[in-house]
Residue frames as a rotation matrix with the C-alpha (Angstrom) as fourth column:
UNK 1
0.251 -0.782 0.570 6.81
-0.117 -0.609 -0.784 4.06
0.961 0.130 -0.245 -23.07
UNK 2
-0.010 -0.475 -0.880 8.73
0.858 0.448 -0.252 3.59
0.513 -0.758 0.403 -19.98
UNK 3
0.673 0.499 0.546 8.49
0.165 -0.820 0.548 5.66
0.721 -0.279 -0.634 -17.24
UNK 4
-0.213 -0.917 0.337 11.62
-0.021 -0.341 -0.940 7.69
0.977 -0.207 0.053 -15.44
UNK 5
-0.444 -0.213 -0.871 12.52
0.832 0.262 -0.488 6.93
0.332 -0.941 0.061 -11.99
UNK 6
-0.923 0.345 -0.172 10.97
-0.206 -0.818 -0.537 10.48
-0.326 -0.459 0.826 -10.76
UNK 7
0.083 0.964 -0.252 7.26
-0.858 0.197 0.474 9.46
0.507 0.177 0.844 -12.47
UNK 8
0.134 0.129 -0.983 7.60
0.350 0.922 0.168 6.21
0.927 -0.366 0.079 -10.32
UNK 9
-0.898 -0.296 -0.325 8.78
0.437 -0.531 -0.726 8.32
0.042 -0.794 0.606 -7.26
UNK 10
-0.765 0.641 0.063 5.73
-0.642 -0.754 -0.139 10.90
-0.041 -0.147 0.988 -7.85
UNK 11
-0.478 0.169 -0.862 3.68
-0.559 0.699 0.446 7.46
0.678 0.695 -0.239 -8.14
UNK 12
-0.156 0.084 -0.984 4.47
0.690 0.722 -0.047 5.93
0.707 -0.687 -0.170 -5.40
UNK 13
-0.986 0.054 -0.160 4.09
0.107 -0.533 -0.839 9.38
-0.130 -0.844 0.520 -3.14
UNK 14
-0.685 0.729 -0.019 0.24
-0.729 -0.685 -0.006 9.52
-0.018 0.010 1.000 -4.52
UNK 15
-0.250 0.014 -0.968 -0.04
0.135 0.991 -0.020 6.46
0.959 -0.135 -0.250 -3.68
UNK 16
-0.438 -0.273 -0.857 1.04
0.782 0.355 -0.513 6.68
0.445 -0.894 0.058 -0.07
UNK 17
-0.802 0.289 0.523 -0.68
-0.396 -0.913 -0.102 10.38
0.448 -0.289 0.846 0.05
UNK 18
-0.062 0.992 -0.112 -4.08
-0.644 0.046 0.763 8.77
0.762 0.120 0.636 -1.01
UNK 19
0.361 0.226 -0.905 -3.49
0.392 0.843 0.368 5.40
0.846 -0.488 0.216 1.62
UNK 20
-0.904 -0.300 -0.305 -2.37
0.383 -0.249 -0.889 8.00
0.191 -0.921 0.340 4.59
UNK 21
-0.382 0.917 0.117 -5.97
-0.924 -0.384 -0.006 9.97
0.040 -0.110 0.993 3.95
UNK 22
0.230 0.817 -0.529 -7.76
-0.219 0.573 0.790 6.41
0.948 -0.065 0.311 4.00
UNK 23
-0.277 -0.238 -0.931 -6.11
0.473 0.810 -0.348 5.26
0.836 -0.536 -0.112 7.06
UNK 24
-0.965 -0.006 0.262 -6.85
-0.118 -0.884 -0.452 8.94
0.235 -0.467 0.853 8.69
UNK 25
-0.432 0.833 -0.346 -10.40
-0.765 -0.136 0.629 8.09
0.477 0.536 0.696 7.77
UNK 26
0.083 0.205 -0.975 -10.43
0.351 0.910 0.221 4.75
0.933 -0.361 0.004 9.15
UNK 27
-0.608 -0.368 -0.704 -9.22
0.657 0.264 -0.706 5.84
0.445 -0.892 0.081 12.41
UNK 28
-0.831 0.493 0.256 -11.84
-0.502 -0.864 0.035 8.49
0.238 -0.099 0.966 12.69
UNK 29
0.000 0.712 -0.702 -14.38
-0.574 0.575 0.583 5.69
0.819 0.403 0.408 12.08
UNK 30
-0.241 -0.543 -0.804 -12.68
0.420 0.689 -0.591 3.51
0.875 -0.480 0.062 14.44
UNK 31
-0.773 -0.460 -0.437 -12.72
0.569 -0.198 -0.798 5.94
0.281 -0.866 0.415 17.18
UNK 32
-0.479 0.867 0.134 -16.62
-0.213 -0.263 0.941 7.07
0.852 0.422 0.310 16.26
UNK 33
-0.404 0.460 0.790 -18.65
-0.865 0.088 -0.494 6.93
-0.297 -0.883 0.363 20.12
UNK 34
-0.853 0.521 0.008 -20.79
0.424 0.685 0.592 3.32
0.303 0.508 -0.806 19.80
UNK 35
-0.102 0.947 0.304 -24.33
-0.573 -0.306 0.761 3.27
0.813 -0.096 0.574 19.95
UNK 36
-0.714 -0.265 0.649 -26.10
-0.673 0.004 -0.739 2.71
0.193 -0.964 -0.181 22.57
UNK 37
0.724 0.656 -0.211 -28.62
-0.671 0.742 0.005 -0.07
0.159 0.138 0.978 20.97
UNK 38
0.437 -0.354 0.827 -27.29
-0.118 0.889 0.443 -3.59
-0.891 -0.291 0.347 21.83
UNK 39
0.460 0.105 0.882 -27.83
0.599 0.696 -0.396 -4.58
-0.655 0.710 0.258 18.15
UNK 40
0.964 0.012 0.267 -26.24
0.226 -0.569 -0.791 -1.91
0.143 0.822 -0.551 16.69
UNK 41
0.189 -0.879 0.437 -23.25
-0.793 0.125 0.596 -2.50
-0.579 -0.460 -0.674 18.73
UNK 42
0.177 -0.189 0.966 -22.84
0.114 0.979 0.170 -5.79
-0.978 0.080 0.195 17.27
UNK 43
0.763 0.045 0.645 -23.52
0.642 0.066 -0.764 -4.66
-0.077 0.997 0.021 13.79
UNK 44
0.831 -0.535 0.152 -20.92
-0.527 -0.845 -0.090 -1.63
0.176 -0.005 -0.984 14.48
UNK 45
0.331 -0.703 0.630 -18.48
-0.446 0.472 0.761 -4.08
-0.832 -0.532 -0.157 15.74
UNK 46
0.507 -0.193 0.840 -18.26
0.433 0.900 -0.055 -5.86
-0.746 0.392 0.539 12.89
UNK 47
0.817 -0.107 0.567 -17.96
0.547 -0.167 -0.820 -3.49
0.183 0.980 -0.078 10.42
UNK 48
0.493 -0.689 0.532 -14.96
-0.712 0.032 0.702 -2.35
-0.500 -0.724 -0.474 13.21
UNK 49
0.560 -0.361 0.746 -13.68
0.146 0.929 0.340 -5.53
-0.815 -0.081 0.573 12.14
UNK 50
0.604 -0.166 0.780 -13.57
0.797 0.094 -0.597 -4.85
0.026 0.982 0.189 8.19
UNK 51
0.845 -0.325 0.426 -12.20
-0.129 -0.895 -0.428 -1.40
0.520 0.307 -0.797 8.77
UNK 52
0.641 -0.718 0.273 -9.20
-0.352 0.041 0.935 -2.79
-0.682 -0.695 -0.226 10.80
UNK 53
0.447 -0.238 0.863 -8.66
0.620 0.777 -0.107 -5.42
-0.645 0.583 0.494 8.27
UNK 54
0.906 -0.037 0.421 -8.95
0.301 -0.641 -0.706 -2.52
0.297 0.766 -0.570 5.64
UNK 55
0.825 -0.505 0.254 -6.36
-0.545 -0.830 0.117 -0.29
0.152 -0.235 -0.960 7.60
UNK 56
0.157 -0.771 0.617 -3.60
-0.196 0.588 0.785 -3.53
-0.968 -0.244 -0.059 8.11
UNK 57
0.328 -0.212 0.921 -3.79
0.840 0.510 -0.182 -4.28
-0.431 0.833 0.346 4.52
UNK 58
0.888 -0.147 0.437 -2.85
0.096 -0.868 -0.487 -0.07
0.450 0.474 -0.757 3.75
UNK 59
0.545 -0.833 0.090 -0.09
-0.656 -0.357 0.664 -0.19
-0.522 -0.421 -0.742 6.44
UNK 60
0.417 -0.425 0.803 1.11
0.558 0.818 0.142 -3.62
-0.717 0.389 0.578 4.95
UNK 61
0.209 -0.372 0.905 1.34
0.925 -0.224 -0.306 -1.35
0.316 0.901 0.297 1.19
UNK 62
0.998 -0.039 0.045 2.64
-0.056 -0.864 0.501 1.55
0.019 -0.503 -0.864 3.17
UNK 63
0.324 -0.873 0.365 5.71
-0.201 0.314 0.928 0.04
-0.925 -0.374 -0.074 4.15
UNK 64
0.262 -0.280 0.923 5.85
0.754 0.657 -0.015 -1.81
-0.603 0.700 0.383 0.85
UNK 65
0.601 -0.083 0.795 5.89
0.592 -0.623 -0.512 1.82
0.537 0.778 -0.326 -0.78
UNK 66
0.839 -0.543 0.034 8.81
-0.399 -0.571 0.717 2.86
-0.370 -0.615 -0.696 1.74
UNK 67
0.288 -0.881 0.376 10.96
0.103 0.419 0.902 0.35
-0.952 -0.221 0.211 0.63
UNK 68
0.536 0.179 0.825 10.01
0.840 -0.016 -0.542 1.38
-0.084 0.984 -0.159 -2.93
UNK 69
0.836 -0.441 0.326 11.44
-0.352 -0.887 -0.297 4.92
0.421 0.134 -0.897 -2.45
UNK 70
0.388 -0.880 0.273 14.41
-0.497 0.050 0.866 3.26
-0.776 -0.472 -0.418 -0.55
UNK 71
0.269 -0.652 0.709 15.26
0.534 0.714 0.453 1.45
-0.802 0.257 0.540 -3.67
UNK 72
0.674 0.412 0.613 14.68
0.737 -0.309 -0.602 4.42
-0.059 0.857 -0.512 -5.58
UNK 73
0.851 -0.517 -0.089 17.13
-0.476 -0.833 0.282 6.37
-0.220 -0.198 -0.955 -3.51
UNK 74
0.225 -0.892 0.393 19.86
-0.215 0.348 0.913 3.61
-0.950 -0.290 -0.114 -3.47
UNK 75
-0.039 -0.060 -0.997 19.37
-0.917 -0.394 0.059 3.25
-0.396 0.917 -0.039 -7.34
UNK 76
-0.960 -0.267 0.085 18.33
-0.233 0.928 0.290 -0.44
-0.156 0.259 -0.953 -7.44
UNK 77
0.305 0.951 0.043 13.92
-0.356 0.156 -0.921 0.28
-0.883 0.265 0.386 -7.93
UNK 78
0.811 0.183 -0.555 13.07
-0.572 0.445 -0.689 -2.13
0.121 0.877 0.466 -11.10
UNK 79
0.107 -0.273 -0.956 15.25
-0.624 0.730 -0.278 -4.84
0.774 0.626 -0.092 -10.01
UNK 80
0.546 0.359 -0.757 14.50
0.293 0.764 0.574 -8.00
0.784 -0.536 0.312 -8.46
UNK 81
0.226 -0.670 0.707 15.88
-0.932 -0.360 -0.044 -8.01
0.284 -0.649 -0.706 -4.87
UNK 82
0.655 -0.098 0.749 15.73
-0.260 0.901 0.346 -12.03
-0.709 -0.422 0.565 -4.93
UNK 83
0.762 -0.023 0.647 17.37
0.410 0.791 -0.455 -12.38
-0.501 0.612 0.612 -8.58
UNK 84
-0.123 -0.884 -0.452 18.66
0.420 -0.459 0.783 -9.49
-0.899 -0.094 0.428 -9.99
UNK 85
-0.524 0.495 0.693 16.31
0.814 0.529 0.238 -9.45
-0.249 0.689 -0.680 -12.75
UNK 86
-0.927 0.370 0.063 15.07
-0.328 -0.879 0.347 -6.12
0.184 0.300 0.936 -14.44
UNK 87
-0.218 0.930 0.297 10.96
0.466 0.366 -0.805 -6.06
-0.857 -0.037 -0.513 -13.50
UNK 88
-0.237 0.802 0.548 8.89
0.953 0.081 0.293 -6.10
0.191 0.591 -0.784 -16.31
UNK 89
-0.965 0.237 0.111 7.71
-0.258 -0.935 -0.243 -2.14
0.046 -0.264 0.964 -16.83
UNK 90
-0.250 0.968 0.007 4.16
-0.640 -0.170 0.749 -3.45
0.726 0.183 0.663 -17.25
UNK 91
0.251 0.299 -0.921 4.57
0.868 0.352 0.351 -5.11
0.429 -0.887 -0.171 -13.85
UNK 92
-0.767 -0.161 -0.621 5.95
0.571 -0.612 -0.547 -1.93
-0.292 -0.774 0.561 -12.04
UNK 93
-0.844 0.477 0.245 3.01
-0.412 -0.869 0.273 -0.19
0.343 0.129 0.930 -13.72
UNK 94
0.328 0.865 -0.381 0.48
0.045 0.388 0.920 -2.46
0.944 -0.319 0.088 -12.32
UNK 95
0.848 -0.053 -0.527 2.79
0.522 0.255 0.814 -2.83
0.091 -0.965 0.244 -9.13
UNK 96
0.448 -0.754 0.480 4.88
-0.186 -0.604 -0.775 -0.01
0.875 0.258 -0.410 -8.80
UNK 97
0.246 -0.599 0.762 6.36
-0.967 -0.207 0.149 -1.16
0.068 -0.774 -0.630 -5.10
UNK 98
0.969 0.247 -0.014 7.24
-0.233 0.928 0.292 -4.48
0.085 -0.280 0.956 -5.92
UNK 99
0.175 -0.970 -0.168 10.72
-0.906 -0.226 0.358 -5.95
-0.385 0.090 -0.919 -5.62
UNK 100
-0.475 -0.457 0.752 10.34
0.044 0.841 0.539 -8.82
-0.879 0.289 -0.380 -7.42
UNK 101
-0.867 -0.215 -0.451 10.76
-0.484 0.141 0.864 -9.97
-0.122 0.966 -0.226 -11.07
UNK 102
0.225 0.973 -0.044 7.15
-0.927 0.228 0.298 -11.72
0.300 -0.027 0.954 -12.18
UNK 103
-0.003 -0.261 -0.965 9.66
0.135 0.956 -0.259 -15.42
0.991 -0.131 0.032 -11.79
UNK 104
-0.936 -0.336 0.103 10.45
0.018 -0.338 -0.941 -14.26
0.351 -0.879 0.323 -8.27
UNK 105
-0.133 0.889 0.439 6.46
-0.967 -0.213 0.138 -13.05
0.216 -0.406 0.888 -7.32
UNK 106
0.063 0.641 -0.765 5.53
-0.766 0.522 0.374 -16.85
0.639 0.562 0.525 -7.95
């Protein structure tokens, strides 16, 4: 059954709730005192690394779920912005902020 522009709206905000509490998290983590062992600096650093990575790949689908609600306000969400192409409901339910048609993704 297809789901109404407001259950894709309430989607994409518990979405962006749940990836504003990870990124909160991350920066907590991020901003954690280091140790004061050599090696555990190093081993803290890295995992520094993964939790940036982590937090660029949430802002990346942050944005991507802004422009979702911006297509939801202008009344064009569920079609391509490259083709014009209705998406595929069983692609906006796997990807509900995409803007492209599965021909378009490729």
């Amino acid at each position: 059954m297809a789901r109404t522009v407001d259950e894709r709206r309430a989607q994409l905000l518990e979405r962006r709730a749940g990836l504003e509490s990870g990124l909160r998290t991350i920066e907590a983590a991020l901003e954690e005192t280091p140790d004061p062992d050599v090696e555990e600096r190093a081993t803290e650093r890295e995992g520094d690394e993964v939790l940036e990575s982590l937090g660029q790949a949430e802002q990346l689908e942050l944005r991507q779920i802004a422009a979702a609600l911006g297509r939801i306000d202008e009344g064009s969400y569920g079609v391509c912005v490259r083709c014009g192409a209705t998406i595929a409901e069983e692609r906006l339910d796997l990807l509900p902020a995409t803007p492209f048609c599965r021909n378009c993704a490729i």
